[in-house]
Structure formats: structure tokens, C-alpha cells
TORBATOR-373095 format. One record per residue (C-alpha): residue in one letter; y, x, z; residue number from 1. Coordinates in steps of 0.2 Angstrom, whole numbers. Example, Ala and Ser with C-alpha at 12.3 -4.5 7.8 and 13.67 -1.06 7.14 Angstrom:
! TORBATOR-373095
(node A (-22 62 39) 1),
(node S (-5 68 36) 2),
END
This chain:
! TORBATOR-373095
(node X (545 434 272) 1),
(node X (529 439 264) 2),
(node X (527 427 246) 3),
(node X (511 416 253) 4),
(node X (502 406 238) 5),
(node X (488 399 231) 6),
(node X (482 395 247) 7),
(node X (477 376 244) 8),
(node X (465 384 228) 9),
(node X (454 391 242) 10),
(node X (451 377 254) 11),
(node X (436 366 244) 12),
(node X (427 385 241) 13),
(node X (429 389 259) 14),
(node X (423 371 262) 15),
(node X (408 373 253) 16),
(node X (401 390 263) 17),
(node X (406 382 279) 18),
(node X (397 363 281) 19),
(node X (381 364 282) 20),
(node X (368 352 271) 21),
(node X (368 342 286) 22),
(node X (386 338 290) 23),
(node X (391 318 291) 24),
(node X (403 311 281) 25),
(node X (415 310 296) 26),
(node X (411 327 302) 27),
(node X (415 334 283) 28),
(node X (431 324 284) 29),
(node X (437 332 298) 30),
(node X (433 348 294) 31),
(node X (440 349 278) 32),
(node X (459 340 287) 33),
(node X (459 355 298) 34),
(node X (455 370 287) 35),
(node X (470 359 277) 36),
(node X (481 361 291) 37),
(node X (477 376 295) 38),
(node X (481 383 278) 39),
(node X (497 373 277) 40),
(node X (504 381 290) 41),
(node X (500 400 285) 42),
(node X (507 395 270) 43),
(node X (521 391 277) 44),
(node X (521 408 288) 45),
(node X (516 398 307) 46),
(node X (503 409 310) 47),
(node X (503 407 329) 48),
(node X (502 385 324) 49),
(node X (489 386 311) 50),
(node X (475 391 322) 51),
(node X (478 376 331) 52),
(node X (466 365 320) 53),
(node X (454 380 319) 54),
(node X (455 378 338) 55),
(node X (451 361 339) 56),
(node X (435 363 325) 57),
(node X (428 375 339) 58),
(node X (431 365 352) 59),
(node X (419 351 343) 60),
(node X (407 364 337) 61),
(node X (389 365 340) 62),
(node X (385 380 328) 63),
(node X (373 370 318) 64),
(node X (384 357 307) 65),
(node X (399 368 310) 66),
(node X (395 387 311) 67),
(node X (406 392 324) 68),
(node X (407 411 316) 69),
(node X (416 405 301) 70),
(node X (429 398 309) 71),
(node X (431 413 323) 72),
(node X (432 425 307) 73),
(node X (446 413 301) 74),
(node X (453 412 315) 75),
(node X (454 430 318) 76),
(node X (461 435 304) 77),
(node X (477 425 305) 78),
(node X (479 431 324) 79),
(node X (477 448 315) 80),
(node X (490 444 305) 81),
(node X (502 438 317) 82),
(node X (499 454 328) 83),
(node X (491 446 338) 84),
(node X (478 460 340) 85),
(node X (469 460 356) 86),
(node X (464 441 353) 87),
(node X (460 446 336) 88),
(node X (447 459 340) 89),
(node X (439 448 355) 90),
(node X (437 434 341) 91),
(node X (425 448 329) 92),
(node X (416 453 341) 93),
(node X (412 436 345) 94),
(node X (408 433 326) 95),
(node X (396 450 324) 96),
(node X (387 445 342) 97),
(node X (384 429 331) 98),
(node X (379 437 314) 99),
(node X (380 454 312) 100),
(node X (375 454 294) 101),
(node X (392 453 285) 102),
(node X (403 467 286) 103),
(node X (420 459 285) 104),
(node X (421 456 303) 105),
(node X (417 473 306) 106),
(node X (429 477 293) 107),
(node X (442 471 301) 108),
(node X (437 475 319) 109),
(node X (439 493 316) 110),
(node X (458 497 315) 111),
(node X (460 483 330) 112),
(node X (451 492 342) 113),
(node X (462 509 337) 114),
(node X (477 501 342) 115),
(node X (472 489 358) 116),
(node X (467 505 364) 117),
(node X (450 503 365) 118),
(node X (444 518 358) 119),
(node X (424 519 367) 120),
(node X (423 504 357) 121),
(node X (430 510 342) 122),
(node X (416 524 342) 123),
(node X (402 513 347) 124),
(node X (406 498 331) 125),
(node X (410 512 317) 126),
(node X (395 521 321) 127),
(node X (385 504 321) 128),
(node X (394 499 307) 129),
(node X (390 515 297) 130),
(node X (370 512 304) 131),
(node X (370 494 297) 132),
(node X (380 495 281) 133),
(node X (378 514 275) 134),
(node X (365 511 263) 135),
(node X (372 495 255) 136),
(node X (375 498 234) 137),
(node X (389 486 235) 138),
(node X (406 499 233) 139),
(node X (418 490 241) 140),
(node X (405 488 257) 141),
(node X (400 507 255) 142),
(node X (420 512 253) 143),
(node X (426 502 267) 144),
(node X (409 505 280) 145),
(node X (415 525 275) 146),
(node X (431 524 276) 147),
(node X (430 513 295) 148),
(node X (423 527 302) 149),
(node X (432 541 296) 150),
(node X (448 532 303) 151),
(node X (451 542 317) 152),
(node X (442 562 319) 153),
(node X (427 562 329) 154),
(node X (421 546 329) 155),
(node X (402 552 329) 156),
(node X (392 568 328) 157),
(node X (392 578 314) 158),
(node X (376 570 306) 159),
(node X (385 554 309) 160),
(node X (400 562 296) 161),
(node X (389 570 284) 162),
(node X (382 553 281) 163),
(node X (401 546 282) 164),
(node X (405 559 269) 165),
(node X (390 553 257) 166),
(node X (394 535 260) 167),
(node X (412 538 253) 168),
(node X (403 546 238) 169),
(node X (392 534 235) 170),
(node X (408 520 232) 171),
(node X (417 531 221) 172),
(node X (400 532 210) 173),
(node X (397 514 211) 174),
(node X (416 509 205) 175),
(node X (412 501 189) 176),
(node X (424 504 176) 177),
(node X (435 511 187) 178),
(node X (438 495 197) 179),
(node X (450 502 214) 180),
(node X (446 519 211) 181),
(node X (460 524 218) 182),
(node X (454 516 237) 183),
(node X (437 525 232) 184),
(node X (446 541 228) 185),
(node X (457 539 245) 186),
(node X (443 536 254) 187),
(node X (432 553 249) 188),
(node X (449 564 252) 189),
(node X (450 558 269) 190),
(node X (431 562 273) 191),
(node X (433 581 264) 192),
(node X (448 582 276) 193),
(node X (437 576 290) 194),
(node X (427 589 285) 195),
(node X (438 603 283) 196),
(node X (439 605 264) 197),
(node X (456 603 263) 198),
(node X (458 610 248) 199),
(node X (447 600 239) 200),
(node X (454 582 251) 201),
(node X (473 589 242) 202),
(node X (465 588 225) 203),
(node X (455 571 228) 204),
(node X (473 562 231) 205),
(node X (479 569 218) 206),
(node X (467 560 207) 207),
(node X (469 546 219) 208),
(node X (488 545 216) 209),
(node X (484 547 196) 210),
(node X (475 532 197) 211),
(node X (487 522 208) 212),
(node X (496 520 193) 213),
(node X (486 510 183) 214),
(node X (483 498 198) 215),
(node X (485 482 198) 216),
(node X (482 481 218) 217),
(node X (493 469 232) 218),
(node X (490 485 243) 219),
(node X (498 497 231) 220),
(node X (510 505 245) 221),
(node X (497 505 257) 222),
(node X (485 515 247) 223),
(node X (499 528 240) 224),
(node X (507 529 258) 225),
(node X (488 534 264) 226),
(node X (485 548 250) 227),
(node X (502 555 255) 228),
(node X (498 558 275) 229),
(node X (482 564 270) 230),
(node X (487 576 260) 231),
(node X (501 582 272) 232),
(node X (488 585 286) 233),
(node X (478 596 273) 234),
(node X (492 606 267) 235),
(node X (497 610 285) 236),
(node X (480 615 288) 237),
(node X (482 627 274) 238),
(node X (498 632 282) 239),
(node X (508 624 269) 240),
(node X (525 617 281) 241),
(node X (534 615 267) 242),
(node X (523 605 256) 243),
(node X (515 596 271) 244),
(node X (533 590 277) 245),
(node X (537 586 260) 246),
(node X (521 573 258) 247),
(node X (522 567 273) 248),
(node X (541 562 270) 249),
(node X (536 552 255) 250),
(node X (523 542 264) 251),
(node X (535 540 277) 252),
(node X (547 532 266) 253),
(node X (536 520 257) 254),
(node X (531 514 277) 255),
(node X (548 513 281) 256),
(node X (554 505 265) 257),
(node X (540 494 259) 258),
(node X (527 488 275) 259),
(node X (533 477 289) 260),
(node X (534 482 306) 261),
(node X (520 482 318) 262),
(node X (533 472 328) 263),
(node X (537 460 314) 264),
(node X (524 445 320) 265),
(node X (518 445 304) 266),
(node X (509 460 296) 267),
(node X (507 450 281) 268),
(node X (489 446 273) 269),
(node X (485 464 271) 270),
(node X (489 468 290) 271),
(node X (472 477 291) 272),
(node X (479 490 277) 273),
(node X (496 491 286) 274),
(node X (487 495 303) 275),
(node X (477 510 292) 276),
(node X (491 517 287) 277),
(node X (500 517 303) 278),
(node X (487 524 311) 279),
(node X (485 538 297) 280),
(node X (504 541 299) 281),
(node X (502 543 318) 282),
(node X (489 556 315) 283),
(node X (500 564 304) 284),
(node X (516 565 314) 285),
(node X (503 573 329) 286),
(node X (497 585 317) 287),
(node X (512 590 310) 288),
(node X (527 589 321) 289),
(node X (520 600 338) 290),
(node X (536 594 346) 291),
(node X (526 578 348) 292),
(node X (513 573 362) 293),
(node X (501 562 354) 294),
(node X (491 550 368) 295),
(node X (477 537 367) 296),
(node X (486 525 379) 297),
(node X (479 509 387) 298),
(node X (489 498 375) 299),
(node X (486 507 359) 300),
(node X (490 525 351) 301),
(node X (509 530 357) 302),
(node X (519 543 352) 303),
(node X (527 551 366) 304),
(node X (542 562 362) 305),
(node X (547 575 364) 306),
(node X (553 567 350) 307),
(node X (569 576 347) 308),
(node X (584 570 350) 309),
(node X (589 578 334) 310),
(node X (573 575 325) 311),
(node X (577 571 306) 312),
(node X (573 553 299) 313),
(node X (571 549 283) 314),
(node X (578 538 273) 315),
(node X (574 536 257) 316),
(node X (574 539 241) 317),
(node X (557 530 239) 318),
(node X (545 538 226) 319),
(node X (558 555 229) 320),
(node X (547 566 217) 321),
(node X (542 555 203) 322),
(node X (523 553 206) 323),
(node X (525 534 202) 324),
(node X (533 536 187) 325),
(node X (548 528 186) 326),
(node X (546 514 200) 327),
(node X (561 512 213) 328),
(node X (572 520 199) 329),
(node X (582 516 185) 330),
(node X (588 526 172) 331),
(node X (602 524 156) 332),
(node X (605 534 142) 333),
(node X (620 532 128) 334),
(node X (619 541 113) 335),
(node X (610 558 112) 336),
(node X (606 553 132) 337),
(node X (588 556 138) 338),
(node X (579 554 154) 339),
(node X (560 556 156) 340),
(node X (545 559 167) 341),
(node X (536 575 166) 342),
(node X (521 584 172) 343),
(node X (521 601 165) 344),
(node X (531 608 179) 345),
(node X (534 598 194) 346),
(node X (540 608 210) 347),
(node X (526 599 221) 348),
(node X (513 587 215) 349),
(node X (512 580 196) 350),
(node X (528 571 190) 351),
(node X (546 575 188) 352),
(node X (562 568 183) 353),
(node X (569 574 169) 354),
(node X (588 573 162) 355),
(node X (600 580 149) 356),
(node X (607 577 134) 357),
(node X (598 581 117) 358),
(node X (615 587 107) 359),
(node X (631 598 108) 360),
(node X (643 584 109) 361),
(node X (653 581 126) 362),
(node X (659 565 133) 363),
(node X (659 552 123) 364),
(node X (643 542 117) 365),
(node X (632 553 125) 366),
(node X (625 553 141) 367),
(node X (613 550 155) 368),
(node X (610 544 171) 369),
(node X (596 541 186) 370),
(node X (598 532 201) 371),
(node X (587 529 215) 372),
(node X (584 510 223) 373),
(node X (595 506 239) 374),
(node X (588 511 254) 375),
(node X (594 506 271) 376),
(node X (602 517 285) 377),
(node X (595 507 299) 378),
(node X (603 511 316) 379),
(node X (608 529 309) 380),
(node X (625 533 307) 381),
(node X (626 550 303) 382),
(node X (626 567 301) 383),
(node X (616 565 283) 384),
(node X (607 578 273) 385),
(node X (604 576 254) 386),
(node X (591 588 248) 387),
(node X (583 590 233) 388),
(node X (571 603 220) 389),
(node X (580 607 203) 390),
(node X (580 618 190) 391),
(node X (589 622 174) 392),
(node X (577 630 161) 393),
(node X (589 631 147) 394),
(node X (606 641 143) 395),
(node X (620 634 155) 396),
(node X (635 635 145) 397),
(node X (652 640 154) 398),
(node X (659 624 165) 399),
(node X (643 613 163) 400),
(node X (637 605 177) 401),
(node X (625 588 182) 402),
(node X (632 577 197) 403),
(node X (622 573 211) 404),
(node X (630 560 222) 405),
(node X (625 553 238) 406),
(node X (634 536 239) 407),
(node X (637 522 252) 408),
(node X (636 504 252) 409),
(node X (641 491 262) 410),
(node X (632 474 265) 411),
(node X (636 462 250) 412),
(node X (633 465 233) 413),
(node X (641 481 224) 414),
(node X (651 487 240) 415),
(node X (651 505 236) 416),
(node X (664 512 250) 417),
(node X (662 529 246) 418),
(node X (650 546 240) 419),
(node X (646 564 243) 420),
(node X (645 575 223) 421),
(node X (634 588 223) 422),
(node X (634 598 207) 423),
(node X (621 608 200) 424),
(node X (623 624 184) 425),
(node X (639 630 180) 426),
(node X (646 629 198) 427),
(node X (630 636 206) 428),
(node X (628 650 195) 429),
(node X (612 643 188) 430),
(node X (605 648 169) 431),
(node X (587 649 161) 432),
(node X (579 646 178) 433),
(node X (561 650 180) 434),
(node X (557 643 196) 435),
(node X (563 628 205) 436),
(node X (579 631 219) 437),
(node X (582 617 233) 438),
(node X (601 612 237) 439),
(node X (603 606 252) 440),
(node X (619 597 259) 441),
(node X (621 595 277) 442),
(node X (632 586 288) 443),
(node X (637 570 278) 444),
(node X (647 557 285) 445),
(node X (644 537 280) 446),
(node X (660 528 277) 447),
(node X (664 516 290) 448),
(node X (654 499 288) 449),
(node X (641 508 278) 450),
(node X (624 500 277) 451),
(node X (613 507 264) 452),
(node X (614 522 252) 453),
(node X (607 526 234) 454),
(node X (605 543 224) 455),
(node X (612 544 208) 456),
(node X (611 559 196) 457),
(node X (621 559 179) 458),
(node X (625 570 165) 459),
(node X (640 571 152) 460),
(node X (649 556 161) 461),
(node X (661 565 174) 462),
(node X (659 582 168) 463),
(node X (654 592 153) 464),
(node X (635 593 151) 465),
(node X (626 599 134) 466),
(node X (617 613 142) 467),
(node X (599 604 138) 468),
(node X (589 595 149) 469),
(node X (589 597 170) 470),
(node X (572 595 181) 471),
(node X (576 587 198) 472),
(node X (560 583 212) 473),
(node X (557 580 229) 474),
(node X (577 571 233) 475),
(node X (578 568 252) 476),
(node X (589 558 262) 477),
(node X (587 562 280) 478),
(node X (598 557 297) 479),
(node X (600 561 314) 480),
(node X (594 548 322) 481),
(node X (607 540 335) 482),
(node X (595 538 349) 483),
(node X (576 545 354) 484),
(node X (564 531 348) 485),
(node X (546 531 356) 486),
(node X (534 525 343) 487),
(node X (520 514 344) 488),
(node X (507 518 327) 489),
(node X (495 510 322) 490),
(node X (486 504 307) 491),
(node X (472 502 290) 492),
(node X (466 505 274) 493),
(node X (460 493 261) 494),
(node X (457 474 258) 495),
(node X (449 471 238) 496),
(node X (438 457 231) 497),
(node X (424 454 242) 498),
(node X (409 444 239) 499),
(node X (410 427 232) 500),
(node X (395 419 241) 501),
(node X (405 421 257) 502),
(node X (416 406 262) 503),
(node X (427 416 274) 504),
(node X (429 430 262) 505),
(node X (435 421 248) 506),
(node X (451 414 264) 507),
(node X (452 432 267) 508),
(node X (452 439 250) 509),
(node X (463 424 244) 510),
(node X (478 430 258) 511),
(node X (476 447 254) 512),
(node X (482 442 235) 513),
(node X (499 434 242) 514),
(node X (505 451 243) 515),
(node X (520 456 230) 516),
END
């Protein structure tokens, strides 16, 4: 269950920007009970019940004492919240029929309308919304009014993107002091993709990836997951497979490891960033995997397979190459041990990891090791693959080697049941290594009752190792899956601080800072 909190903080600011000057005593009273109630019980994650005293509020409304848009705009945000998407979007069209001035509505109309389906629609408010909004100096207004209608490729004519493309430029000029740069940054990659400067949209995530890590943002996963599928459909453009199937593997990962299910019944209170990056995935996958027949279906975007039977899934590990330093692994060292991050030489993108020991002594009280958070096996059971990048820059002496183990869990605490050891120098032939080799095991069998799996790479523990320091990127953990699965994608961008002055924005930017 998403962590909700801080939610009772909000209710006398919403309050305030919601009763007019003219509202009673009795009328305030109730009011302020059923935004109460209705807070309690997000809180308490009974989304589908909390609208109820939202539901009574409109039913007493006149739009005068009461204005009945702030409490649809309320309302739609927790049916968007429990998936609940078409009734979501028919409340925000209701809310911009009303008062098309704010653009939180349309904000949030935008990847709803992607995936009820409705894609005439879609077209028809991102264009509006880029019409209305595109000239605001406001950068999150001019990020998100871009980035809405960049969501999907050819939403509007080409002057229409131009002006798109400018818009996003504009909100990367106006962050202040770099404030969500890295949503800024996302956001002008993805309309230099649109505009087939791919090169240049690879570069922008980059930077946007390099600013992810001094983010302090609940939608952290959402964003990095974003930069990855973006950049795997520009490197496919380039006719890059291999670096388009590796970036789109670690965006996968993070959806598949750290976002809830568009099933789930609750998307959590950044469910309009999940649907983003759903929906950014989906256009991935289409554009990658040709096996796969991509449709705009009545009830939402669908991916129709041929989906492989033997299509590899990934796994895990999350953040597989490094580019979020060391988040989702931990590391050890004893003695002359060392493990590190670097950049000077990745095999794809910026980071690393980097492990050896720093002196000639073997065994011991010098060592190393990495390992990789759990990840869960799901439904699959096997054949697994373990690949990964490495190279050996420095002398390998004679029976040296690093281990690389694939190991199995069961559920409960420390239930290891078994593992597969890779080893890499000595046994592989490899010594002063000027370019990255990838080692790739196939065919590995889980032990019975096995659950979840972790990588784990150690050096002078098992084996002799004083050959220097070992580079390692790009670790994958893929499976056959057991069955075909039809996939229904869709999903969204961002959710930051919005404007103060706005009673509903301050609910809405209040929920989206519940997230861990």
C-alpha cells in the first residue's frame, strides 16, 4: 500500500479556496465534515468510499456558495487514482466546460483520454490546451502544457509541434535554480524525439538522468523510467538494437519493480505520472519489438501479440548499469576491498560499477563484494539468462578470477535455495582488456519453490583475485515467460508543486507528496 500522510494539513487550505465569501455558517460546517471525510478515507486508501461525501456536496451545490468545479476536480482525481478512468475523464471535462482557465484539469485529462481510448479527444484538448496555456511563463504550466501534447506522435500539425517543441524550451529556461530540471529536461528530449532529432533527444536524457540524481522528487521512477523508453526509441531510430533494447530493459525494470499495476485499483497519488510512463513504454515496445501489433482499441491502447511465446521478460536487476549510482545495490569491502562508481568508461550510458582489490594479498582480510536488491520472478519459472558488460583493464594473473552468481530465494527471510557462478578473468582468457565483452549464460533453472532472485558479484572471497580492479555494466536477468500475456499500456508524465492560490491544487499536490 502506497504510504498516504499529511493529508488532514491540507483540508483548512483547500477549505479556504473552495467556500465562497458568502457561504453560511451551516453551509461552511458541512463542507468542511465532507472534504474531512473524504480525506480520511483516502488516507486510509478507500478511494472508491471517499467520494461519497464529495458526492453528496454536489448534490447540494448551486455553484455559487459551493463551486461545483472544485469538488468535480477533487473528485476526479481520486477516481483517477483508483483507476477508475473513464469516470475520471467525464468529471474534467465537466470541470474545463465550467472554467477553462486552470490547467490542472487539463493536466490530468490528457493521459485519460490515451487510455479510455478516446484518441479524437485526446487531439482536440492537447491542441486546446497547447492554444490556451502555450504562452504562460509559469514552468511547470509550460512543461506540462508541452509535454501533454507531445504524449502521443501526431497529435497536431507540424506548426502545432514546433510550437510544442518551443514550449518545452521555454520550461527548461524558466526552471529556477534548477528546480525539476530533470522533468524539464525529459520533457524537451521527447519533443526533439518527436521531431526526429534523435541524436540530440539521446543526449537531452542524458542530462536529464544526470539531474535525476540530485532530485528530491515522489515521482523519481516515473521520470528516470520516461528518460529510458525515450531514449530507446531514438537509439532504434539510429539503428542502434542493441543500445535501444538495453535502455528500454532498464525502463522496463523500474516499471516492473517499482510502479503499480494499472490493474492495481490504486495507481497511487501520482497515477497521472504512472499513466505517462505506461503509455511512453507502450510506444516503445511498438516501436521496438516488430513482432508486436500495436492498436488504438476502444477501451484503451492494447498490445496485441504476436507477443512471443518465447519473448524474453525481464527481471531485474533494477538500475542494471549504474546510472543511479548506487541505489538498488549494496556494496562491502574488507581490508584492501574497493567498490565504486565510475564514468570514464561505461559500456553504455555514464556510470559503471567498479570492483577489485587495491593489493597483492589473497584471501584473507581483503575483499569485495556487490549485490543487486531482490527482484521477483513473478509467474516465471524458467529457462533464465544472466547477461551482463565487463572488462578487465589490468594484468590478470594466472587463476584469478571475479564470481558472478545468479542466486535464488525463496519466500521468507534469507531462503537462499540455490545459485548459478559465473566467473570472469582467468577462466575466460581475459587480460588488459580494451573494450567491454558481454557474457551471457542461458538456460538457467530456478530451484524448486524459488521466488525471487539477486546478483551478486564478489572478489577474493571464493577464489584468488589481486588482479586490480574489474568493470561490470548493463547486468540482465531475463525469462521465458510461461504463458503469452496481452498487455494493456497506458500511462503519464509529471505531477510538481503547483500554484498556491488554487485550493484544489494544493489536495492534488498534497497526494502527490505521499509517494515514497
Amino acid at each position: 500500500m502506497i504510504r498516504r500522510i499529511h493529508f488532514l494539513l491540507t483540508v483548512f487550505a483547500l477549505l479556504c479556496g473552495i467556500i465562497a465569501p458568502q457561504t453560511t455558517a451551516a453551509q461552511e460546517l458541512n463542507v468542511e465534515d465532507s472534504v474531512k471525510q473524504a480525506m480520511a478515507l483516502a488516507r486510509a486508501g478507500k478511494l472508491a468510499e471517499a467520494e461519497e461525501p464529495l458526492n453528496r456536496l454536489l448534490d447540494q451545490t448551486n455553484g455559487k456558495t459551493i463551486p461545483k468545479a472544485k469538488i468535480l476536480l477533487i473528485r476526479a482525481y481520486l477516481r483517477g487514482e483508483n483507476a477508475r478512468f473513464q469516470e475520471a475523464a467525464t468529471d474534467l471535462k465537466q470541470v474545463i466546460e465550467i472554467d477553462p482557465s486552470d490547467h490542472i484539469p487539463w493536466f490530468l485529462l490528457m493521459p485519460l483520454l490515451v487510455q479510455t481510448g478516446d484518441m479524437g479527444e485526446y487531439r482536440n484538448y492537447s491542441k486546446g490546451m497547447l492554444q490556451r496555456f502555450g504562452n504562460s511563463t509559469n514552468a511547470p504550466i509550460a512543461e506540462r502544457t508541452a509535454k501533454c501534447f507531445l504524449l502521443m506522435p501526431a497529435a497536431g500539425s507540424p506548426d502545432d509541434l514546433t510550437q510544442a517543441a518551443k514550449v518545452a524550451e521555454k520550461a527548461v529556461a524558466l526552471a529556477k535554480n534548477g528546480e525539476w530540471l530533470h522533468w524539464r529536461l525529459m520533457t524537451r528530449g521527447l519533443s526533439e524525439y518527436r521531431q526526429g532529432h534523435f541524436a540530440r533527444a539521446i543526449k537531452t536524457m542524458e542530462l536529464a538522468q544526470k539531474e535525476l540524481t540530485k532530485a528530491e522528487d515522489g515521482a523519481w521512477n516515473m521520470c528516470q523510467a520516461d528518460t529510458y523508453f525515450v531514449s530507446a526509441m531514438a537509439h532504434h531510430q539510429l539503428k542502434q538494437m542493441d543500445k535501444a533494447s538495453t535502455a528500454f530493459g532498464h525502463g522496463r525494470v523500474i516499471v516492473l519493480t517499482k510502479l503499480p499495476s494499472l490493474d492495481s485499483k490504486d495507481l497511487s497519488p501520482g497515477w497521472m505520472d504512472v499513466l505517462m510512463t505506461y503509455i511512453l513504454m507502450h510506444e516503445a515496445k511498438t516501436t521496438i519489438e516488430s513482432a508486436t501489433v500495436a492498436a488504438i482499441a476502444p477501451r484503451g491502447i492494447t498490445s496485441i501479440p504476436a507477443l512471443a511465446k518465447d519473448q524474453p521478460g525481464f527481471l531485474g536487476p533494477a538500475n542494471s548499469g549504474a546510472e543511479s549510482g548506487f541505489a538498488t545495490w549494496y556494496s562491502g569491502v574488507l581490508g584492501g576491498g574497493s567498490v565504486s562508481i565510475g564514468n570514464d568508461d561505461p559500456a553504455t550510458g555514464y556510470n559503471y560499477f567498479r570492483i577489485g582489490i587495491t593489493n597483492a594479498s589473497a584471501y584473507g582480510t581483503n575483499h569485495a563484494d556487490l549485490r543487486s536488491e531482490m527482484f521477483p520472478l513473478r509467474l516465471n519459472r524458467g529457462p533464465f539468462t544472466l547477461s551482463f558488460a565487463y572488462k578487465l583493464p589490468d594484468t590478470v594473473k594466472p587463476g584469478d578470477n571475479i564470481d558472478v552468481d545468479l542466486r535464488f530465494f525463496g519466500e521468507g527471510k534469507d531462503n537462499f535455495l540455490g545459485q548459478t557462478v559465473l566467473n570472469v578473468g582467468s577462466s575466460t582468457g581475459d587480460s588488459e582488456m580494451t573494450q567491454y565483452k558481454t557474457m551471457t549464460a542461458t538456460n538457467i533453472l530456478a530451484p524448486k519453490g524459488a521466488v525471487k532472485a539477486d546478483v551478486w558479484v564478489v572478489a577474493n572471497i571464493r577464489g584468488p583475485w589481486t588482479s586490480g580492479f574489474a568493470q561490470f555494466d548493463n547486468f540482465s536477468v531475463t525469462a521465458t515467460p510461461a504463458r503469452s500475456r496481452t498487455g494493456i499500456f497506458a500511462g503519464a508524465g509529471i505531477f510538481s508543486a503547483l500554484a498556491a492560490c488554487l485550493a484544489v491544487t494544493l489536495f492534488v499536490r498534497q497526494r502527490r507528496r505521499q509517494m515514497p
